[in-house]
C-alpha atoms as a printed R data frame, in Angstrom:
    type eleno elety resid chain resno       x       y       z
1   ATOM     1    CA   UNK     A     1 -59.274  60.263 168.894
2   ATOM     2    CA   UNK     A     2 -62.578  61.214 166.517
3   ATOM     3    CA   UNK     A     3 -62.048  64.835 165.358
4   ATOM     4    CA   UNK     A     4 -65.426  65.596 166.895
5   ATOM     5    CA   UNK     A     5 -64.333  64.380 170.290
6   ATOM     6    CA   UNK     A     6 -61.234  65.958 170.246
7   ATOM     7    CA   UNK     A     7 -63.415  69.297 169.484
8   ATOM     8    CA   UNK     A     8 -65.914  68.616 172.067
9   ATOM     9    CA   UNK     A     9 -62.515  68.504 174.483
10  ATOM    10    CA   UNK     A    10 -61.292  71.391 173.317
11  ATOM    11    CA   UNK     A    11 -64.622  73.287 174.267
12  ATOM    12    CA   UNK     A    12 -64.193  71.620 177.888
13  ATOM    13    CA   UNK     A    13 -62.262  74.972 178.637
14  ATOM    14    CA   UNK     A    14 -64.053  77.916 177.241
15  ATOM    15    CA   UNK     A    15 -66.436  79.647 179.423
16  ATOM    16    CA   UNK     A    16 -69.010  81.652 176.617
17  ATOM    17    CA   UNK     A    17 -70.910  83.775 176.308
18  ATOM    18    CA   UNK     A    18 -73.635  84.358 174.027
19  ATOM    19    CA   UNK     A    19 -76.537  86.782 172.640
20  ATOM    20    CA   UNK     A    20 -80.273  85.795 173.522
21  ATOM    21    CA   UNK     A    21 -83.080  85.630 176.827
22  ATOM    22    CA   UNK     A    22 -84.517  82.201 175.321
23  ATOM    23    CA   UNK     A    23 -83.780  78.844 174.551
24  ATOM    24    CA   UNK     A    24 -83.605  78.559 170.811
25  ATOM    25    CA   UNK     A    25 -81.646  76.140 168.217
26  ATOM    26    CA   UNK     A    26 -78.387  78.497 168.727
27  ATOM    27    CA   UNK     A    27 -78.468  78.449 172.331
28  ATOM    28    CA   UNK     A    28 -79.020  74.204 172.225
29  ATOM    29    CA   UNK     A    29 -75.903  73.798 169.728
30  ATOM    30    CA   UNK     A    30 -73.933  76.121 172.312
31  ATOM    31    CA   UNK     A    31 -74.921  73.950 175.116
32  ATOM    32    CA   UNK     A    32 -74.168  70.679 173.712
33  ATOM    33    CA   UNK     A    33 -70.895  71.662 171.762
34  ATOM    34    CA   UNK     A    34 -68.904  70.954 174.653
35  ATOM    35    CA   UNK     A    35 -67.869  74.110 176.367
36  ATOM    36    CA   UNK     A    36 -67.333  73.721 179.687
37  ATOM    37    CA   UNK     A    37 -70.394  76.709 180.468
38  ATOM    38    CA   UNK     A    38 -71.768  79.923 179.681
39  ATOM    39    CA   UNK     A    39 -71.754  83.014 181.248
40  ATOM    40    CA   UNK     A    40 -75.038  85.732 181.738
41  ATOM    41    CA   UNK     A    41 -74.492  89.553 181.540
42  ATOM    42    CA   UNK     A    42 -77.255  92.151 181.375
43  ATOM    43    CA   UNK     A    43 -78.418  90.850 177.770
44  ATOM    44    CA   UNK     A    44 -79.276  87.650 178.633
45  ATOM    45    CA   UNK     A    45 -81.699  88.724 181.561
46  ATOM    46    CA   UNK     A    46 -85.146  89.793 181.313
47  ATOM    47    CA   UNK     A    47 -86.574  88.391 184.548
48  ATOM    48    CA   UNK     A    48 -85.883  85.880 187.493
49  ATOM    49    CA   UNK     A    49 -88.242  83.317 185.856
50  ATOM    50    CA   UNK     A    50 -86.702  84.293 183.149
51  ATOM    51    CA   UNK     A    51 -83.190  83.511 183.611
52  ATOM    52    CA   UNK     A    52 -84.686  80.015 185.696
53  ATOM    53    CA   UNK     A    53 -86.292  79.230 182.455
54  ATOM    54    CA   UNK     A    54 -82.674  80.283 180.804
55  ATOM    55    CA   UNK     A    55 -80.697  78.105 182.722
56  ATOM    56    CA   UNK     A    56 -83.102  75.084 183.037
57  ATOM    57    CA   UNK     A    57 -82.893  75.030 179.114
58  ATOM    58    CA   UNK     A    58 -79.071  75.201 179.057
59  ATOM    59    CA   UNK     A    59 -78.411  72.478 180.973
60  ATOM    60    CA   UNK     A    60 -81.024  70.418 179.886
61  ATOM    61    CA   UNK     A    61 -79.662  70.676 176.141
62  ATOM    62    CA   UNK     A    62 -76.144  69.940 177.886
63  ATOM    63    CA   UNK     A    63 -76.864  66.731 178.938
64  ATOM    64    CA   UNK     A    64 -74.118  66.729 181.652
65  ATOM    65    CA   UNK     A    65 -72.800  68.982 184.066
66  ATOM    66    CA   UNK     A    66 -72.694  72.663 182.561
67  ATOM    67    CA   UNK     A    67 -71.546  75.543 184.603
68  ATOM    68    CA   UNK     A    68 -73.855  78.443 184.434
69  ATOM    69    CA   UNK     A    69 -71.266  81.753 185.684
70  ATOM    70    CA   UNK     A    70 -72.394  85.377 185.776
71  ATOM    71    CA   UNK     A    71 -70.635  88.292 188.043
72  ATOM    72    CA   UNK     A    72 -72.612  89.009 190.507
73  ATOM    73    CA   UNK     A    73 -70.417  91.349 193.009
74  ATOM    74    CA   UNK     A    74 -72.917  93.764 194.440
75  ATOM    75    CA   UNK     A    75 -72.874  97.653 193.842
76  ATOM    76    CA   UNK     A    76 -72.269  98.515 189.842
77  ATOM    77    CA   UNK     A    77 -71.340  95.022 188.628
78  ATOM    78    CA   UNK     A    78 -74.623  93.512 189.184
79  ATOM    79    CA   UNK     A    79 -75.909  91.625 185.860
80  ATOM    80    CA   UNK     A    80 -78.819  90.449 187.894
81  ATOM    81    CA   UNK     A    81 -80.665  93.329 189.179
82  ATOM    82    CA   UNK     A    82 -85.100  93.395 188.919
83  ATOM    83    CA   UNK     A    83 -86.094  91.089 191.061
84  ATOM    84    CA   UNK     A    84 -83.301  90.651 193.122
85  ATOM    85    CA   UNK     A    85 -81.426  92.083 196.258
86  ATOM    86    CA   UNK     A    86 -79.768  95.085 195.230
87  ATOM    87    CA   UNK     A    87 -76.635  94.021 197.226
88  ATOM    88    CA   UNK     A    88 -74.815  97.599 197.578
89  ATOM    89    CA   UNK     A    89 -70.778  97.903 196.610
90  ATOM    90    CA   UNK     A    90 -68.065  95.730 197.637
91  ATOM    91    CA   UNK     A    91 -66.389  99.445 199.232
92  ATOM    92    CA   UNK     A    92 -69.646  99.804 201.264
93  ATOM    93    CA   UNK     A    93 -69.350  96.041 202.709
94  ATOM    94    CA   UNK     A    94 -65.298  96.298 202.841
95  ATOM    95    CA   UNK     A    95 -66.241  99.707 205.197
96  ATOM    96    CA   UNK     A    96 -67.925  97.799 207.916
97  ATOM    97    CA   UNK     A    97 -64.306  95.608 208.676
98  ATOM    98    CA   UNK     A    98 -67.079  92.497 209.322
99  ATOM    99    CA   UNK     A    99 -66.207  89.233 208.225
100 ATOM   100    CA   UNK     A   100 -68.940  87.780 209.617
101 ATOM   101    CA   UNK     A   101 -71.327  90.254 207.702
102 ATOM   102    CA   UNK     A   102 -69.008  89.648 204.596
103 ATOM   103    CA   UNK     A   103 -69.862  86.155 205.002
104 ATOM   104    CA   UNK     A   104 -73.694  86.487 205.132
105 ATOM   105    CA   UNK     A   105 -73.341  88.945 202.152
106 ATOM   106    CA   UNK     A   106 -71.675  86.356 200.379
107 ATOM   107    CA   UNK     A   107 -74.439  83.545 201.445
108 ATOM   108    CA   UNK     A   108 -76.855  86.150 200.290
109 ATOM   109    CA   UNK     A   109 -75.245  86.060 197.012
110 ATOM   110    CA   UNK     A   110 -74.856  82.553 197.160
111 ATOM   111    CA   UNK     A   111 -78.726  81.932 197.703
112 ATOM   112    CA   UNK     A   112 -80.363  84.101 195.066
113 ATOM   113    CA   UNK     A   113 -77.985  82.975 192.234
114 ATOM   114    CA   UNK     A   114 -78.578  79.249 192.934
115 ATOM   115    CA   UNK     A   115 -82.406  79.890 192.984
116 ATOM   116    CA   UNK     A   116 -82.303  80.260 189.489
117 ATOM   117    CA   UNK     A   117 -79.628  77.456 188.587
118 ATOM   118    CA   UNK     A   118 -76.643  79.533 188.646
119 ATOM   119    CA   UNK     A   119 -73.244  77.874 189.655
120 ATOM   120    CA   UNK     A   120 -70.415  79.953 189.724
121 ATOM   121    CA   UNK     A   121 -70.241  84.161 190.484
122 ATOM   122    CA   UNK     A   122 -67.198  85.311 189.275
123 ATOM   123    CA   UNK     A   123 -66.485  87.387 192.436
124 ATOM   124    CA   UNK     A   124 -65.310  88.535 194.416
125 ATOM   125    CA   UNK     A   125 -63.139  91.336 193.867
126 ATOM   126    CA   UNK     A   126 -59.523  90.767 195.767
127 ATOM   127    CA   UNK     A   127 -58.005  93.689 194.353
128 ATOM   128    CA   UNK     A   128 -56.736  96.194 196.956
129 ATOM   129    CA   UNK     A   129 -57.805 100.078 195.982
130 ATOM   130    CA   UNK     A   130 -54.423 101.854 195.790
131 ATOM   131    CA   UNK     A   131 -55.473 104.245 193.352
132 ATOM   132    CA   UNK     A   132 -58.347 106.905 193.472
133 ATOM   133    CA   UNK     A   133 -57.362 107.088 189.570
134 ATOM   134    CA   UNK     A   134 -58.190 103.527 189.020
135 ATOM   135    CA   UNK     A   135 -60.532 103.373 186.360
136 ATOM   136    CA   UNK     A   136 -62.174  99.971 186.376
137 ATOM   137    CA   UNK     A   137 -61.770  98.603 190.472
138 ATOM   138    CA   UNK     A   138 -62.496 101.276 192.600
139 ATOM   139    CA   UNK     A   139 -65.840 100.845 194.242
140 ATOM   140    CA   UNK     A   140 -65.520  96.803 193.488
141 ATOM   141    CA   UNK     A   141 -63.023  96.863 195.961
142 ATOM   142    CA   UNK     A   142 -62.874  95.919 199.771
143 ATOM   143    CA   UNK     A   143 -61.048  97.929 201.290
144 ATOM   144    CA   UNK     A   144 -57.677 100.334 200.707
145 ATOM   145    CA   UNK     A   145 -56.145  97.763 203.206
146 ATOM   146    CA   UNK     A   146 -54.473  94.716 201.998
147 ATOM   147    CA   UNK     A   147 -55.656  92.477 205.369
148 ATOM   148    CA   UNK     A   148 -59.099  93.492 205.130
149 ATOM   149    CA   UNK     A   149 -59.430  92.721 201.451
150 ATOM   150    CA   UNK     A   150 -58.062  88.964 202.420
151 ATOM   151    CA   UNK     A   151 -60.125  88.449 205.431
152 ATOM   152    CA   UNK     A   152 -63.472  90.135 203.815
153 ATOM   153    CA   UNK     A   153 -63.010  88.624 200.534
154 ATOM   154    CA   UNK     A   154 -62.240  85.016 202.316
155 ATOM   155    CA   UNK     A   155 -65.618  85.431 203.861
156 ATOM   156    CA   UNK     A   156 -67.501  86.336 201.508
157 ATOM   157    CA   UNK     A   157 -66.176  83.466 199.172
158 ATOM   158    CA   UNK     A   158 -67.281  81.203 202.091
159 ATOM   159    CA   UNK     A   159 -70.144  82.380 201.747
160 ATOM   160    CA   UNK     A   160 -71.126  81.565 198.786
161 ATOM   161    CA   UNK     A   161 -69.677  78.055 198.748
162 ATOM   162    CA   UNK     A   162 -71.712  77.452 201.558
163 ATOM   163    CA   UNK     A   163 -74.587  77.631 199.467
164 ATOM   164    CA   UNK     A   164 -73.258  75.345 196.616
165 ATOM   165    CA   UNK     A   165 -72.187  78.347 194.349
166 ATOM   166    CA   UNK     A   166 -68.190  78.576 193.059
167 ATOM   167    CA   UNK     A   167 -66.267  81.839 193.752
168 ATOM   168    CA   UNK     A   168 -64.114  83.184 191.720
169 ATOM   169    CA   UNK     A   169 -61.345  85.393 193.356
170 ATOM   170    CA   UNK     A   170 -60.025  88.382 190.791
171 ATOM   171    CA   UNK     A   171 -57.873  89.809 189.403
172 ATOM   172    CA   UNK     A   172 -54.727  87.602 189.708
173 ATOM   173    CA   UNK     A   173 -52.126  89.120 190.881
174 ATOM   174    CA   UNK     A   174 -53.331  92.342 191.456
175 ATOM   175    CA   UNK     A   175 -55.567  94.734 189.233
176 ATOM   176    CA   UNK     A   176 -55.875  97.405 191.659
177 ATOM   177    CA   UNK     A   177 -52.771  99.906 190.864
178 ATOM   178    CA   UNK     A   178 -53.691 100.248 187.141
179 ATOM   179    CA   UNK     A   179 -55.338 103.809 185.627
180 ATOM   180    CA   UNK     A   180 -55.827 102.092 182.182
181 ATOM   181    CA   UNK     A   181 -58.907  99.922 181.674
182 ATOM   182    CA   UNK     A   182 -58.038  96.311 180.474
183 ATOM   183    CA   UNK     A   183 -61.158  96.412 178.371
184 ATOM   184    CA   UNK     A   184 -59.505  99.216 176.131
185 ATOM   185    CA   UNK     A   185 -56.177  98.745 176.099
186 ATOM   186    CA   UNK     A   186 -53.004  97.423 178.330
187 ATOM   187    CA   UNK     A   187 -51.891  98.556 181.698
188 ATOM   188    CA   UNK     A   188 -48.184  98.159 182.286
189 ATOM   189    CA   UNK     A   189 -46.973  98.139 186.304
190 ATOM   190    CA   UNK     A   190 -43.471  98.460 187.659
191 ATOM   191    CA   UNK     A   191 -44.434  96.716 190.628
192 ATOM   192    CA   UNK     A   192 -41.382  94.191 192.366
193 ATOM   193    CA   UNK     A   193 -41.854  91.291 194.230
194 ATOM   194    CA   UNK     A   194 -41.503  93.377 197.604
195 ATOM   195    CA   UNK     A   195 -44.309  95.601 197.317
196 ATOM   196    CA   UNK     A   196 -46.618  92.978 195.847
197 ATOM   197    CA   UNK     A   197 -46.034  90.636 199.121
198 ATOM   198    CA   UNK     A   198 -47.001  93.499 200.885
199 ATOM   199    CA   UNK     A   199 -50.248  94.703 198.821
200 ATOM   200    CA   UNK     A   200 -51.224  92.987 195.875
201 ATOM   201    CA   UNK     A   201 -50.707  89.019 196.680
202 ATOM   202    CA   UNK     A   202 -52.120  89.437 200.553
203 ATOM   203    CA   UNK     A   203 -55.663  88.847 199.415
204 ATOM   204    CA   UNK     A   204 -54.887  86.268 197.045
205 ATOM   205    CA   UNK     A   205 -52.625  84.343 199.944
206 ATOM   206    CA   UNK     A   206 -55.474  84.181 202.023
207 ATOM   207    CA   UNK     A   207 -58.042  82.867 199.126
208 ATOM   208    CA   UNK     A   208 -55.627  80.233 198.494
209 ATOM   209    CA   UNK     A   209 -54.826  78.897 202.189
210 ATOM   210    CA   UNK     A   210 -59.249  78.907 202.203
211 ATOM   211    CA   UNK     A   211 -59.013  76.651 199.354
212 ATOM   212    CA   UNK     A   212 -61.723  78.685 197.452
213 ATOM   213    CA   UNK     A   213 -62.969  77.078 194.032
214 ATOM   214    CA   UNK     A   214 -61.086  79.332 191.535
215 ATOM   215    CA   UNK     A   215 -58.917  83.054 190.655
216 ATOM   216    CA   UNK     A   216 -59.392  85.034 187.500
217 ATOM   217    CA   UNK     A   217 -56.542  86.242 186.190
218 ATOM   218    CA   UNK     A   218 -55.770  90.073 185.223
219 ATOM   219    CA   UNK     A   219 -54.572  91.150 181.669
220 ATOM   220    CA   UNK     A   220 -52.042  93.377 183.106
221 ATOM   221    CA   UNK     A   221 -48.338  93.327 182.013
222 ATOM   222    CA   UNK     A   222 -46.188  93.371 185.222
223 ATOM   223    CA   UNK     A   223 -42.560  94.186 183.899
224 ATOM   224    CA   UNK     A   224 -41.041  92.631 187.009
225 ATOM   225    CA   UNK     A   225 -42.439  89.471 186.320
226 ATOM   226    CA   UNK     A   226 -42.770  88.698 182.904
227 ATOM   227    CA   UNK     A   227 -41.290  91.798 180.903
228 ATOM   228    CA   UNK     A   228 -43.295  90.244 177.370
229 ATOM   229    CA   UNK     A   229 -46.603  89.163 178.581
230 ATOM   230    CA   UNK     A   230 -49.528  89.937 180.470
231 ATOM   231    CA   UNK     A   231 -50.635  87.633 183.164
232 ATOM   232    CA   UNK     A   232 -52.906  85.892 181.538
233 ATOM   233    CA   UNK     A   233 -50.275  84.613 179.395
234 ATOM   234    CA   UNK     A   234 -47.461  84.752 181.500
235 ATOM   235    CA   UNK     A   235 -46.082  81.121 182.600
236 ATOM   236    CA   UNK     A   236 -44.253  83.052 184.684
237 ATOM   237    CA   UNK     A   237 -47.130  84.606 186.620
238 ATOM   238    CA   UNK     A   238 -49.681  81.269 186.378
239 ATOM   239    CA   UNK     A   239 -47.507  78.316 186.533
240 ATOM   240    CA   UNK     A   240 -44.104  79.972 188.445
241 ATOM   241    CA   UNK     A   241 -45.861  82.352 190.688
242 ATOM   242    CA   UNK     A   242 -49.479  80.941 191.259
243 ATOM   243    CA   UNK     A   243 -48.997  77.412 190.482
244 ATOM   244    CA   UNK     A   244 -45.449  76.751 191.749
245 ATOM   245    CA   UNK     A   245 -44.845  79.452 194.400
246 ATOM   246    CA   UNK     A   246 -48.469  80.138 195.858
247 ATOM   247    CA   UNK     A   247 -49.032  76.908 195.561
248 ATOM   248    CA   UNK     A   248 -52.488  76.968 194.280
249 ATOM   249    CA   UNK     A   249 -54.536  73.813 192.894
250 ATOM   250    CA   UNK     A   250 -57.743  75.240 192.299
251 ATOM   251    CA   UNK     A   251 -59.341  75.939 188.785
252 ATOM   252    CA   UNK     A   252 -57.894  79.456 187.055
253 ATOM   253    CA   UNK     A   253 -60.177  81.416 184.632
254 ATOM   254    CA   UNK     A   254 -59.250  83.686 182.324
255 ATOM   255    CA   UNK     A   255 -60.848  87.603 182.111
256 ATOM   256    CA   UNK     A   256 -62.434  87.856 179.202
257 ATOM   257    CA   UNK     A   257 -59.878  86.924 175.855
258 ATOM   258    CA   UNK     A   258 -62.070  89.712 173.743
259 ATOM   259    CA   UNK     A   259 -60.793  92.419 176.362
260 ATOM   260    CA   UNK     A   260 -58.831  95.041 173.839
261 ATOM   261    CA   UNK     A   261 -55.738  94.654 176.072
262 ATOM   262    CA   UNK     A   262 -55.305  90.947 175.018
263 ATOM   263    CA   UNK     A   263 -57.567  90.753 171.748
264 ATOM   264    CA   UNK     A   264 -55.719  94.058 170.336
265 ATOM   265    CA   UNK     A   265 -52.312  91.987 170.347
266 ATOM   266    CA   UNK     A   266 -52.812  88.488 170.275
267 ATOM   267    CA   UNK     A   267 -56.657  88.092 168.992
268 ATOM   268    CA   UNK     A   268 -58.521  85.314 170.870
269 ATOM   269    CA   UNK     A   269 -57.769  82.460 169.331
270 ATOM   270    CA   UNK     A   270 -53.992  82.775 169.745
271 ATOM   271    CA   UNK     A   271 -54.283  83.983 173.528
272 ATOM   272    CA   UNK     A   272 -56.474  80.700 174.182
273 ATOM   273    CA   UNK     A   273 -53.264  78.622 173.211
274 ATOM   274    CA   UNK     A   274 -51.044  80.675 175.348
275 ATOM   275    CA   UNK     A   275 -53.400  81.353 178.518
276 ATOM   276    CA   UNK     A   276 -53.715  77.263 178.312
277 ATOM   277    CA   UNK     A   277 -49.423  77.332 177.853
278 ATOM   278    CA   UNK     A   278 -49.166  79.288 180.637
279 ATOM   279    CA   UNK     A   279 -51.460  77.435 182.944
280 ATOM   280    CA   UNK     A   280 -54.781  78.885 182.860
281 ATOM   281    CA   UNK     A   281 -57.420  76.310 182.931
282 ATOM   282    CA   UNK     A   282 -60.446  78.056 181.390
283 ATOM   283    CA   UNK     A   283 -60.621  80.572 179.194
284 ATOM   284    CA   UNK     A   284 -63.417  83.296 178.888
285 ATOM   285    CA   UNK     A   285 -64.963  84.329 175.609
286 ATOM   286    CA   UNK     A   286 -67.706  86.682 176.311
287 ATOM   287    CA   UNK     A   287 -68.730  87.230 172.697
288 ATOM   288    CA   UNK     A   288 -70.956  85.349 170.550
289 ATOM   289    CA   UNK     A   289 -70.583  82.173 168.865
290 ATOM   290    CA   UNK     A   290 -67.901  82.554 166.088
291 ATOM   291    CA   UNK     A   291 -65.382  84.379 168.945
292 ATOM   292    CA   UNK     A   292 -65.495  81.228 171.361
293 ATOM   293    CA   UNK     A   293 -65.215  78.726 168.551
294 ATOM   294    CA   UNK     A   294 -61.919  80.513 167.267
295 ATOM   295    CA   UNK     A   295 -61.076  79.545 170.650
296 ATOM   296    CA   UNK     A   296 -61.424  76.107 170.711
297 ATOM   297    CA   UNK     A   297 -60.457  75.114 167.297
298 ATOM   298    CA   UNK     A   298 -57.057  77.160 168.357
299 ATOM   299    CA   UNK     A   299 -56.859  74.974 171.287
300 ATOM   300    CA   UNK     A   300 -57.484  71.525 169.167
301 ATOM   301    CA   UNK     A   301 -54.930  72.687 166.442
302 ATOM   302    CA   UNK     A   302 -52.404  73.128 169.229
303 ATOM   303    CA   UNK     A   303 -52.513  70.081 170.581
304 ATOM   304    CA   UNK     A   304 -51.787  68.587 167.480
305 ATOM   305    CA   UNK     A   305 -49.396  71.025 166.452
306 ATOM   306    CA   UNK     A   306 -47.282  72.353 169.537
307 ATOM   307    CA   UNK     A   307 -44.729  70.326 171.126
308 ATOM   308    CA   UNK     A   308 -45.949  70.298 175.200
309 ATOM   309    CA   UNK     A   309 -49.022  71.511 174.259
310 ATOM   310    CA   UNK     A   310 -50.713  68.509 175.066
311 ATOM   311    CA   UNK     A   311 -49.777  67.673 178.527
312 ATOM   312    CA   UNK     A   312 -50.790  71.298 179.419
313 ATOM   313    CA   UNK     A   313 -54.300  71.030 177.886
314 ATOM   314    CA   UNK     A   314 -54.655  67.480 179.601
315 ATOM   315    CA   UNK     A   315 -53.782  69.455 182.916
316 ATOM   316    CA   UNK     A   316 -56.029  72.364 182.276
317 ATOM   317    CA   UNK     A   317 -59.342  69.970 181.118
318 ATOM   318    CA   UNK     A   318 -58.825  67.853 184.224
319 ATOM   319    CA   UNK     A   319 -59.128  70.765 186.442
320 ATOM   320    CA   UNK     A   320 -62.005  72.159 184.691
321 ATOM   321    CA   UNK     A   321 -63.881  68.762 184.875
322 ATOM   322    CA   UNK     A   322 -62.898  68.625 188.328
323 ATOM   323    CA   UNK     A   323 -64.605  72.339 188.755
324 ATOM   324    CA   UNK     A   324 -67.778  71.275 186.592
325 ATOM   325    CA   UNK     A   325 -68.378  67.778 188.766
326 ATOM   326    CA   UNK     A   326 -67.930  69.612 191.823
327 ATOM   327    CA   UNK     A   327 -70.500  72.987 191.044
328 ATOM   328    CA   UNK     A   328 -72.882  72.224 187.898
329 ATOM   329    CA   UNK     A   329 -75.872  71.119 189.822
330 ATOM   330    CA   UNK     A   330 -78.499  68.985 187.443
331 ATOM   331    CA   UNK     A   331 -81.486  70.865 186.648
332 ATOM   332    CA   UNK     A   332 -83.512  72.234 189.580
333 ATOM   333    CA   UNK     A   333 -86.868  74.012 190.270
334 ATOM   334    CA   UNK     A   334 -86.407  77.579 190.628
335 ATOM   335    CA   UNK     A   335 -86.863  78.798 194.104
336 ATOM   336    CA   UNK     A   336 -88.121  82.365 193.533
337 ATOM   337    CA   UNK     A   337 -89.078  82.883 196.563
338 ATOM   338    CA   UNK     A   338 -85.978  82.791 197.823
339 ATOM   339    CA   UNK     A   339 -85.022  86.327 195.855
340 ATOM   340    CA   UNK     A   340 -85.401  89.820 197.790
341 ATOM   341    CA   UNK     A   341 -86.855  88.563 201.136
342 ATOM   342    CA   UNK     A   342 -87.349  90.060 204.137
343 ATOM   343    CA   UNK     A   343 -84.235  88.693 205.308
344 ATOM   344    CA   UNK     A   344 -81.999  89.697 202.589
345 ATOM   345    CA   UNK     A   345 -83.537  93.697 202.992
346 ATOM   346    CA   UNK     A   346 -82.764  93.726 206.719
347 ATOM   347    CA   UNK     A   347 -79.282  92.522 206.268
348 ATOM   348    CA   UNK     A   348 -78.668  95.210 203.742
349 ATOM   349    CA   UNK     A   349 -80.278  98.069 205.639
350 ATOM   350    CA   UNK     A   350 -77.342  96.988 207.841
351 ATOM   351    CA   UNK     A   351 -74.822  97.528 205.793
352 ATOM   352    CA   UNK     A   352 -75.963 100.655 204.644
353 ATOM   353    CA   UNK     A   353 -76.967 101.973 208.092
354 ATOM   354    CA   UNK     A   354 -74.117 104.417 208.747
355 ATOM   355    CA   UNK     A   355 -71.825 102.988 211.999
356 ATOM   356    CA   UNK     A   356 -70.242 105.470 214.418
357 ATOM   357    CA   UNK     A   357 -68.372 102.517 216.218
358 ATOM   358    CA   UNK     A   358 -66.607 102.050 213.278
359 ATOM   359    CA   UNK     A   359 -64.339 105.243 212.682
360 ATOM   360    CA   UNK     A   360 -61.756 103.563 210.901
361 ATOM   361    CA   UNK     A   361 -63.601 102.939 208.090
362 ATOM   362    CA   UNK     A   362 -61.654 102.213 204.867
């Protein structure tokens, strides 16, 4: 195998991200390196014609199918916001105990985000709010209540899969509990196999009896698991737990590698080898350039290097193919008109209309 190949491979599971609102001779090396796709956030958005411009040039410079990914969950974590529906909180969707308005939320999603060639939202949120202390879930959450979380965040991944756009359930196996933030440092949890098939793995059951496209995993060290590594790295969380037990067959993504409570201990390029070790299909670099490549040229040295490495990566690039062939669409014409309509405002004056028939509200 050509060395450049063998890098171009190795790219085929890294998920970047990158600095810039135009095409431009960085953003065309990006796209044809390899890398499996690119993610938006806030930086990279200026407009809807804009980011239809955006992705148009991305995958046009790929020259084969190139996920475009952004998260998209509604309420704070909204990358995409001028322009388009300002979908309210997962907590104020979660309150209504709706699937079937879940679901439309969800198609909502699903519709504005493939109107300007976007693939794959990295929602939603299956984490079940346990803790008013929680620092980074909270709102982003469906519900206090492990059932509604599965059955709300089932529907809403439906939802957008019924419009041709991936979802991504997170955080695997449960990011809700935690009162550290995973972007500063690492949260630690106690939490035995008892209580987390009670709370924490209900949702993610549910997501992977639907057969939804793919789970993010959480860089959270569960001592009662894996007492050394988060699960992220973990075998014993992605391939024992997820993989073996769960049963799950579906593409895994990694939260962002630059996160402090990975990049703090094992830096990015190391924690791409064992994310990929442990069973995790694609891993997310959110940073520019130089942070994604450490990743991949990790990855290419390992599988020249590391004894089992190989049969691992061959497992993880299959699935991310598989992922790519099944959600990159080819270039399309932006459908603009599609974004904020009439529709989209009277299904979220719903949700935001206040409900007396619905007392129970989480």
């Amino acid at each position: 195998m050509s060395e450049r190949r063998g890098q171009a491979e190795a790219a085929g599971l890294v998920l970047a991200g990158f600095a810039g609102t135009e095409m431009s001779p960085e953003l065309e090396a990006l796209a044809s390196s390899g890398v499996l796709g690119v993610v938006l956030f806030s930086r990279n958005v200026e407009s809807p014609a804009q980011v239809a411009r955006l992705t148009q040039g991305l995958k046009a410079a790929a020259g084969r199918p190139l996920l475009v990914a952004v998260d998209q969950e509604g309420g704070a974590v909204r990358r995409l916001r001028a322009g388009f529906s300002s979908v309210p909180s997962m907590r104020e969707v979660g309150a209504h105990r709706d699937p079937a308005l879940a679901h439309e939320v969800g198609r909502l999603l699903g519709r504005e985000l493939r109107a300007v060639g976007i693939d794959w939202n990295l929602a939603p949120v299956l984490d079940v709010d346990t803790n008013p202390e929680n620092p980074v879930i909270g709102a982003r959450s469906l519900s206090s209540d492990p059932a509604w979380v599965a059955a709300l965040g089932v529907a809403l991944g439906r939802g957008l899969e019924w419009e041709g756009v991936a979802a991504c359930g997170k955080h695997f196996p449960g990011h809700g509990d935690t009162i550290v933030d995973s972007h500063r440092a690492l949260p630690r949890l106690t939490h035995g196999r008892a209580r987390l098939d009670a709370i924490e793995l209900v949702p993610f059951r549910a997501w992977i009896q639907a057969g939804l496209a793919s789970i993010m995993t959480a860089h959270i060290l569960y001592g009662e698991l894996d007492g050394e590594r988060p699960a992220t790295l973990s075998a014993a969380v992605i391939e024992g737990l997820l993989r073996g037990e769960l049963g799950y067959q579906g593409a895994v993504l990694s939260d962002d590698l630059e996160m402090r409570a990975i990049d703090d201990h094992e830096g990015v390029a190391r924690a791409a080898v064992l994310a990929v070790s442990a069973g995790v299909d694609v891993v997310l670099v959110c940073g520019g350039a130089h942070r994604w490549r450490e990743a991949a040229a990790a990855l290419e040295q390992a599988r020249a290097e590391e004894p089992g490495f190989e049969a691992k990566f061959q497992s993880a690039l299959g699935r991310a193919r598989a992922l790519a062939a099944r959600w990159a669409r080819p270039v399309e014409a932006p459908a603009l008109g599609l974004l904020a309509s009439g529709e989209a405002e009277a299904l979220l004056a719903r949700i935001q209309r206040a409900d007396s028939a619905h007392p129970e509200r989480a």
